[in-house]
C-alpha positions as CSV (number, residue, x, y, z in Angstrom):
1,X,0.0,0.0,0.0
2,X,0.9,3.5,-1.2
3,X,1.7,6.6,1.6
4,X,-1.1,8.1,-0.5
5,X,-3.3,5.8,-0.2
6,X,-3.0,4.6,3.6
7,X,-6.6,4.9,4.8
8,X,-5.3,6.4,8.1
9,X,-4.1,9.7,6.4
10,X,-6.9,9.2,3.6
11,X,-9.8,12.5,4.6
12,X,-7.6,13.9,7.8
13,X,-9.2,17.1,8.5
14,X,-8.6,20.1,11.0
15,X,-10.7,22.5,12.2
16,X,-10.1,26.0,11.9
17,X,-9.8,27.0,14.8
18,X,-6.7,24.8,15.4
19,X,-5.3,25.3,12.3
20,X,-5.7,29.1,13.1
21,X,-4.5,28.4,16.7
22,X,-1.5,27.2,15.3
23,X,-0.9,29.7,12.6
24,X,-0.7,32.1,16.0
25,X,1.7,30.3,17.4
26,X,3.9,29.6,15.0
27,X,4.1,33.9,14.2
28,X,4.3,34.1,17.9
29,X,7.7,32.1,17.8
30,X,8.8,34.2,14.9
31,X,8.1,37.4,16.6
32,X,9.9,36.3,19.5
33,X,13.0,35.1,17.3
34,X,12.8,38.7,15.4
35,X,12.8,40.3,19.0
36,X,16.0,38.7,20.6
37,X,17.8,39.3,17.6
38,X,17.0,42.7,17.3
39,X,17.7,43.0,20.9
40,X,21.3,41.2,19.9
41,X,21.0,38.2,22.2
42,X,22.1,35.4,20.9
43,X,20.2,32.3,20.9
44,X,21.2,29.1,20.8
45,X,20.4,27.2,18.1
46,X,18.4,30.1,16.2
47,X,19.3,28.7,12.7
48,X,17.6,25.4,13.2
49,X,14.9,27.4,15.1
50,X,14.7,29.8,12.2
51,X,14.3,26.8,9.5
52,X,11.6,24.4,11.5
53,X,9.6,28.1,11.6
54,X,10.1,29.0,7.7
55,X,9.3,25.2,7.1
56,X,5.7,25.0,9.0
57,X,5.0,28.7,7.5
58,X,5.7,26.8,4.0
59,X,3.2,24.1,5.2
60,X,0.5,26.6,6.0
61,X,0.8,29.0,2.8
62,X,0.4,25.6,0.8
63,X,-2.9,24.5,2.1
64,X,-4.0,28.1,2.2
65,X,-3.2,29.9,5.8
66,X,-1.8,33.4,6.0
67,X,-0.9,35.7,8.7
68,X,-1.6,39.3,8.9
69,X,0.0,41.7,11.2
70,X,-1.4,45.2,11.3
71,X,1.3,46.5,13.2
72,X,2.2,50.0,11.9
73,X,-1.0,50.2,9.7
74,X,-3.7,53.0,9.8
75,X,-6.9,51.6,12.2
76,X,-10.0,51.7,10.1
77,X,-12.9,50.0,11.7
78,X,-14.3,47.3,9.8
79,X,-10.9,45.9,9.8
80,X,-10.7,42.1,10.9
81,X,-9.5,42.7,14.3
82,X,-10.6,42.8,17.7
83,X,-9.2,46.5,19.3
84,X,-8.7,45.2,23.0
85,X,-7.3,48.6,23.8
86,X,-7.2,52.3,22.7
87,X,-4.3,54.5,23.7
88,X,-3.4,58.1,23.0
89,X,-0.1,59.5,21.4
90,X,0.2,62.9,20.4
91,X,-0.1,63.7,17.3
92,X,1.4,66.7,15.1
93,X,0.4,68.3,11.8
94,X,0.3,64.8,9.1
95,X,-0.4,62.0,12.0
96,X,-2.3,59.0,11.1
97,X,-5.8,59.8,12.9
98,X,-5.5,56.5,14.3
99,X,-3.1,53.3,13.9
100,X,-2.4,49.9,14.7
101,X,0.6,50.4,17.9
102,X,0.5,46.8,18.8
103,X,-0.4,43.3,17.0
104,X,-1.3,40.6,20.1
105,X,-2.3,38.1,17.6
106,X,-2.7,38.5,14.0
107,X,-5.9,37.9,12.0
108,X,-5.5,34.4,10.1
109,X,-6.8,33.8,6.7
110,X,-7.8,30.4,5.0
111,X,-8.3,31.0,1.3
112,X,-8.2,34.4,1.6
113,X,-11.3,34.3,4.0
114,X,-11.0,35.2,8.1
115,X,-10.6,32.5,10.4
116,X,-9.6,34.3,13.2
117,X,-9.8,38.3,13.6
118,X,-6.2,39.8,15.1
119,X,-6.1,41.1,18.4
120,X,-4.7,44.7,18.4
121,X,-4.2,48.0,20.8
122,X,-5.2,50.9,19.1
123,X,-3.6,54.6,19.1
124,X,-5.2,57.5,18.6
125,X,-3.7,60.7,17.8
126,X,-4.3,63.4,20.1
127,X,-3.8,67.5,18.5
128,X,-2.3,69.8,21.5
129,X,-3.8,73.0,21.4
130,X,-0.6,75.4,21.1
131,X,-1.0,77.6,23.9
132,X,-2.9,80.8,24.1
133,X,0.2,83.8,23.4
């Protein structure tokens, strides 16, 4: 019997919300990689690290999953994310009205079709008033 046609791996199916769960993960991992080496820490065994990451990214993109990040993006609501908090920043003359400060999880895609909305905090510009002369 064939790998392709052994009747155990024949009509496997995951739900989304695992498939989604681990699409979170695995860009959790990667965001935490990114971090330390931006920090310059050194971690031990990165390049292995770095390659399983790349190769289950590979796996999801070829059955259809994506990961969005929003971070640095102007907020529009409507977007597919879930604001779980607003901040202010000041904002000067040319300031995005309101952006995207912080991605907590990014919004997952199957197909091109949300799975799971991100989870992001919000920042809103605030204009000083330049004081009365």
């Amino acid at each position: 019997m064939s790998a392709g046609s052994d009747p155990a791996a024949d009509g496997v199916t995951i739900s989304s919300p695992d498939i989604a769960a681990i699409a979170v993960e695995v860009w959790r991992v990667r965001q935490a990689i990114d971090q330390q080496e931006h920090l310059g820490r050194g971690i031990p065994g990165v390049a292995a690290l770095r390659f399983a990451v790349r190769s289950i990214e590979r796996v999801l993109t070829n059955v259809g999953i994506e990961t969005v990040d929003f971070h640095g993006h102007p907020y529009e609501p409507g977007m597919c994310v879930q604001v779980e908090q607003m901040i202010e920043r000041p904002g000067g003359a040319g300031a995005m009205e309101a952006e995207v400060a912080e991605t907590l999880e990014p919004t997952v895609l199957l197909k091109g079709a949300v799975i799971l909305p991100g989870r992001v905090v919000v920042a809103s510009a605030v204009r000083e008033e330049p004081p009365d002369a």
